[in-house]
ROFIBA-929211 format. One record per residue (C-alpha): residue in one letter; x, y, z. Coordinates in steps of 0.2 Angstrom, whole numbers, plus 5000, padded with zeros to 4 digits. Layout:
N
+------+------+------+------+
! rest !   px !   py !   pz !
+------+------+------+------+
!    a !    X !    Y !    Z !
...
+------+------+------+------+
//
This chain:
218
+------+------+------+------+
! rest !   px !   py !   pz !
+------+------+------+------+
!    x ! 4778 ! 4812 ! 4354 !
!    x ! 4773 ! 4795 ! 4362 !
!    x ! 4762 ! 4794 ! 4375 !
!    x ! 4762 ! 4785 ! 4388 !
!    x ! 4750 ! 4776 ! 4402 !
!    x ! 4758 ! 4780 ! 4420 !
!    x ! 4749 ! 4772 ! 4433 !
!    x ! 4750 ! 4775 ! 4452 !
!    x ! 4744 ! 4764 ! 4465 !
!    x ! 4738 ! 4774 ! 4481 !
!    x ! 4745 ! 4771 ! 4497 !
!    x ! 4764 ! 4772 ! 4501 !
!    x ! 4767 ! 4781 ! 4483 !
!    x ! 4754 ! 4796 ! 4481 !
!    x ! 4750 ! 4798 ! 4500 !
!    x ! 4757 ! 4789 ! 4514 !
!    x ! 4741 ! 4783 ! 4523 !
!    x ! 4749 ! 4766 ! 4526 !
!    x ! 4751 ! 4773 ! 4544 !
!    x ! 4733 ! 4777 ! 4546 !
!    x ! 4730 ! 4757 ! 4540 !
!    x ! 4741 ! 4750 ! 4553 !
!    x ! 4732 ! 4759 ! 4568 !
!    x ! 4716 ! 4754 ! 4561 !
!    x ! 4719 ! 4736 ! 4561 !
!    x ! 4731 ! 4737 ! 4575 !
!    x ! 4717 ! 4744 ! 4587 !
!    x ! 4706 ! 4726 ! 4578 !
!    x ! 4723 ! 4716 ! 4582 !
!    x ! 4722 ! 4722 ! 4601 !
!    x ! 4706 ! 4720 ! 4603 !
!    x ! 4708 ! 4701 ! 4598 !
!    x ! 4723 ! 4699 ! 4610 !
!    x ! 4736 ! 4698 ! 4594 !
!    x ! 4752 ! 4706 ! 4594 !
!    x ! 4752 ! 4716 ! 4578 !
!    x ! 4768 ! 4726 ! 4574 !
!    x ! 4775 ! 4737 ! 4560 !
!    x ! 4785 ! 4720 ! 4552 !
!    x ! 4766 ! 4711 ! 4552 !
!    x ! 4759 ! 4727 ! 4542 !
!    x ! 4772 ! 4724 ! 4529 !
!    x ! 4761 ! 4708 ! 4525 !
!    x ! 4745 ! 4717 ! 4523 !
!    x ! 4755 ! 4731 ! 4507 !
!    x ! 4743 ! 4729 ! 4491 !
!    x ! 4731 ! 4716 ! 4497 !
!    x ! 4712 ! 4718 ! 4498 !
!    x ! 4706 ! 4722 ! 4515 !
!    x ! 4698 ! 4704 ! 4517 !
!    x ! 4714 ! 4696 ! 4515 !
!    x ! 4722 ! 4707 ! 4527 !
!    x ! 4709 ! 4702 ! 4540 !
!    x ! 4715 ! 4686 ! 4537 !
!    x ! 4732 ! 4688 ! 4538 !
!    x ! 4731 ! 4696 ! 4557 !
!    x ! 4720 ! 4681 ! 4563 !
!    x ! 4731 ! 4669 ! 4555 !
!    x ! 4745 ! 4677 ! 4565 !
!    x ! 4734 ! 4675 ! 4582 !
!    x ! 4727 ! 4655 ! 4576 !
!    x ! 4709 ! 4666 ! 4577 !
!    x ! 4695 ! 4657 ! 4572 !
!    x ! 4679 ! 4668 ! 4566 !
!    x ! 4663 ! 4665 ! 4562 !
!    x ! 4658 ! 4676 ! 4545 !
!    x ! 4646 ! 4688 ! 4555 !
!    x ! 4660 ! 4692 ! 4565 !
!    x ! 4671 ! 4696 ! 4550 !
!    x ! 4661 ! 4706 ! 4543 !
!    x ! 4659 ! 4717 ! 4559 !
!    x ! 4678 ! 4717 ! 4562 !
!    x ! 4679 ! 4723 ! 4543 !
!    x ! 4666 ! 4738 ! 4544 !
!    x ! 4674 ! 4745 ! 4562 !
!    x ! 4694 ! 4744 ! 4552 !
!    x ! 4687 ! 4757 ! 4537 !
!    x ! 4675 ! 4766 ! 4549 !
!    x ! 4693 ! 4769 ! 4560 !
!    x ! 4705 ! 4772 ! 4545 !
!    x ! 4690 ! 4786 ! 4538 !
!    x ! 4690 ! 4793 ! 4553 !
!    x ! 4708 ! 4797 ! 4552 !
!    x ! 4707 ! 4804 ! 4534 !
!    x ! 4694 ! 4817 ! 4541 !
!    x ! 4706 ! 4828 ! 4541 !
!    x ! 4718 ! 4824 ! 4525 !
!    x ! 4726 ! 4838 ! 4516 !
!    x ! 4740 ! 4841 ! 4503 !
!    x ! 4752 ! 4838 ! 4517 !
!    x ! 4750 ! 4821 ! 4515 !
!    x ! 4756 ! 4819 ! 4496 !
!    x ! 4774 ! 4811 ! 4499 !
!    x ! 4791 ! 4821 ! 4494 !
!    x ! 4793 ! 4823 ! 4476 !
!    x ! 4774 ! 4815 ! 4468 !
!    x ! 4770 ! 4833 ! 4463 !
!    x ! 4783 ! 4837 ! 4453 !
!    x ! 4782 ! 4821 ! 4445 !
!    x ! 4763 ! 4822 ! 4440 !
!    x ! 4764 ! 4840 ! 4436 !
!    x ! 4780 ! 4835 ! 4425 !
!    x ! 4769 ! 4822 ! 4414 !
!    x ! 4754 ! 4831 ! 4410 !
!    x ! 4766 ! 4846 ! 4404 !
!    x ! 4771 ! 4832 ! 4391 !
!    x ! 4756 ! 4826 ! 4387 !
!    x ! 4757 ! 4809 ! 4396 !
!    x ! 4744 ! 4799 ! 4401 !
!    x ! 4740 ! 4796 ! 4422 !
!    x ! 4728 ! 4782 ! 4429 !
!    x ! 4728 ! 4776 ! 4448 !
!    x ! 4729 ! 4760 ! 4451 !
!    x ! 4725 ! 4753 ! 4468 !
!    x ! 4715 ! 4741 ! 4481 !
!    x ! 4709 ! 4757 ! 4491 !
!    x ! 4691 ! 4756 ! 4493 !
!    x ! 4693 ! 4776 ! 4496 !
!    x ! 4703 ! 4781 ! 4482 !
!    x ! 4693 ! 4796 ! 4478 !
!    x ! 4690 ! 4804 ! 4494 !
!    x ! 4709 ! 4804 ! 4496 !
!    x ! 4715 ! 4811 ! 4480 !
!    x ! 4702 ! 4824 ! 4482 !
!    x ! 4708 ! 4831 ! 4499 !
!    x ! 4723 ! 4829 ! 4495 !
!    x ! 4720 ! 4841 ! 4480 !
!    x ! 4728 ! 4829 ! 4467 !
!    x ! 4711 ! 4819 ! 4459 !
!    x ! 4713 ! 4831 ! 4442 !
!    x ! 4730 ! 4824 ! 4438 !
!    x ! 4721 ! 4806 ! 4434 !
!    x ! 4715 ! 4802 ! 4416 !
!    x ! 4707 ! 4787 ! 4424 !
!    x ! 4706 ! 4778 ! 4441 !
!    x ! 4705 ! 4760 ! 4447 !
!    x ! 4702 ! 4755 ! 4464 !
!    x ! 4695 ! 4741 ! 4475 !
!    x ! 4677 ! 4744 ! 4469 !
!    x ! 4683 ! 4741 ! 4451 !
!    x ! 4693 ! 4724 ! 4453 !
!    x ! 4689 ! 4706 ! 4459 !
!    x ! 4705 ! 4700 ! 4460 !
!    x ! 4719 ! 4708 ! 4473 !
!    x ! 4738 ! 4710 ! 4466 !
!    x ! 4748 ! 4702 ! 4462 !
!    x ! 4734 ! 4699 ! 4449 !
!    x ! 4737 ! 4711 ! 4437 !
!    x ! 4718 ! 4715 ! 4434 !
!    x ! 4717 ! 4732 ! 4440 !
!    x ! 4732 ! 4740 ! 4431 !
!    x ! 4726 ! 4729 ! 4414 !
!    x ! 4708 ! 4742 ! 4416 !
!    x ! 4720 ! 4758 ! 4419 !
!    x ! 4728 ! 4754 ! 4403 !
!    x ! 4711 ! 4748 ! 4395 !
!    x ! 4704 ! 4763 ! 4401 !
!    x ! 4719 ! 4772 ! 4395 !
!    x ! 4719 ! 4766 ! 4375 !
!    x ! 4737 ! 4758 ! 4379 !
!    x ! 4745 ! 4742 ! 4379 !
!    x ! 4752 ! 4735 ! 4395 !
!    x ! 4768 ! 4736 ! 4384 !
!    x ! 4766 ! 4755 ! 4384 !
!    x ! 4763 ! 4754 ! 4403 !
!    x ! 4774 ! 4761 ! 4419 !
!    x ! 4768 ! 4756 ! 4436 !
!    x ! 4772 ! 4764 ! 4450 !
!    x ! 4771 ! 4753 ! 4467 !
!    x ! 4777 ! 4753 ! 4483 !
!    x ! 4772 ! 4731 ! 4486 !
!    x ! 4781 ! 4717 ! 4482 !
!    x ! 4762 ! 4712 ! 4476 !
!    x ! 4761 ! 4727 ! 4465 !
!    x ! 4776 ! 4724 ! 4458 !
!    x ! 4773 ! 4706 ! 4454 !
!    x ! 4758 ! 4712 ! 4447 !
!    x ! 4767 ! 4726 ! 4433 !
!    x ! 4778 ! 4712 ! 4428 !
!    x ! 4766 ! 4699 ! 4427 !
!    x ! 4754 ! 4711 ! 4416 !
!    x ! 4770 ! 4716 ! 4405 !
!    x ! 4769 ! 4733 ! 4409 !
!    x ! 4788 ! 4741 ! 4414 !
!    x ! 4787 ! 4743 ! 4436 !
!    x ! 4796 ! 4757 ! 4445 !
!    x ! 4798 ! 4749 ! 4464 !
!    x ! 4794 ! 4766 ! 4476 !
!    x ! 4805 ! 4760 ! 4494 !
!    x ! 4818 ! 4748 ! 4499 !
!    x ! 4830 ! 4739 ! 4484 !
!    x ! 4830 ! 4723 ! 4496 !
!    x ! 4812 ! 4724 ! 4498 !
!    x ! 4806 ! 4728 ! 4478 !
!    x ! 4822 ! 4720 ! 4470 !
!    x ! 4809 ! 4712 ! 4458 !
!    x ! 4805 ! 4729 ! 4450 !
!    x ! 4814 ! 4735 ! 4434 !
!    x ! 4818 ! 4752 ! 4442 !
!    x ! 4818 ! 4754 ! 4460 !
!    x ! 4819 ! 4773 ! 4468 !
!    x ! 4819 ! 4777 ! 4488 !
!    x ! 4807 ! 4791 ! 4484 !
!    x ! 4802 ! 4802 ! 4471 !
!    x ! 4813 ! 4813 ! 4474 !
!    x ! 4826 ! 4802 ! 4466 !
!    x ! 4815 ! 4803 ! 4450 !
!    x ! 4822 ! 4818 ! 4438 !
!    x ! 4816 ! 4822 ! 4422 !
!    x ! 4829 ! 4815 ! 4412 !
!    x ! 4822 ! 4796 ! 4417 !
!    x ! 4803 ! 4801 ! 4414 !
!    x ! 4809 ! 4806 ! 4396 !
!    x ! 4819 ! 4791 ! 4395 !
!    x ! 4803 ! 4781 ! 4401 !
!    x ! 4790 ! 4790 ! 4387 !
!    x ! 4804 ! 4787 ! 4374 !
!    x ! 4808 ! 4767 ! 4378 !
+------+------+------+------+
//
């Protein structure tokens, strides 16, 4: 049988702890007198956590000095752990599980790939950090996506070509970052938003079995 890499980014594909992000810079964004809505978060979907402090004073003309920066930085992840405290399996989105358990029943090969600085914590409450053959997050990578740098270490880490590769992403970033690592993307979330991806699903739940095997086979 061939064998596969699958790779997973985190947030918005595994778990949806996107809405745990948003209040956690929201609160920063309020703080700082900046209007910070569900649209602006869109902005912030697979870049490093730097860069999305950027982003939200960009969108208020904020200048900062470094020392505050670093403060504002520190109090966001403090405020987002704080919210994961209490993380479960209820948090894994509609039809992941059946997916993972699905490929390792055939063998298949499962990395995560993601900016999350807090990968493990979360696949560990959330009961899913066995499924993974490897795992890349923000402490493993320099450059953010759309670089494809922390999907070419999954598959690295994997034995497997980027050719044998299939990303999972829910982030125009991530998506750009499949393609430009030659790996085959699977957009997770709006066609409109993701129409760069080879395959785009709403969910999982539109994912059967029939289009896993066709992805081991190809």
């Amino acid at each position: 049988m061939n064998t596969k890499a699958f790779i997973f980014d985190l947030d918005g594909v595994i778990v949806d702890t996107a809405k745990y992000h948003f209040l956690a810079w929201q609160k920063i964004a309020n703080e700082l007198g900046i209007e910070f809505t569900h649209e602006h978060n869109e902005l912030l979907k697979g870049v490093s956590r730097v860069r999305s402090l950027e982003i939200i004073l960009g969108l208020g003309n904020v200048e900062a000095s470094q020392e505050d920066k670093d403060k504002w930085l520190i109090q966001k992840n403090e405020d987002y752990l704080s919210y994961l405290v209490d993380m479960d399996e209820s948090e894994i989105l509609p039809g992941v599980m059946p997916v993972l358990k699905y490929l390792k029943e055939q063998n298949q090969l499962i990395a995560l790939g993601s900016a999350s600085k807090n990968a493990r914590p979360i696949l560990e409450k959330t009961g899913t950090l066995s499924f993974f053959d490897a795992i890349v997050d923000g402490n493993d990578v320099s450059n953010a996506k759309p670089d494809p740098e922390v999907f070419l270490i999954a598959a690295k880490l994997l034995d497997k070509k980027p050719k044998d590769s299939i990303v999972f992403e829910d982030s125009v970033a991530g998506i750009q970052a499949a393609n430009i690592g030659g790996m085959i993307s699977v957009g997770i979330g709006e066609a409109s938003t993701l129409h760069e991806a080879k395959y785009i699903f709403k969910d999982f739940t539109h994912i059967d079995k029939n289009f896993i095997d066709k992805l081991i086979k190809g």
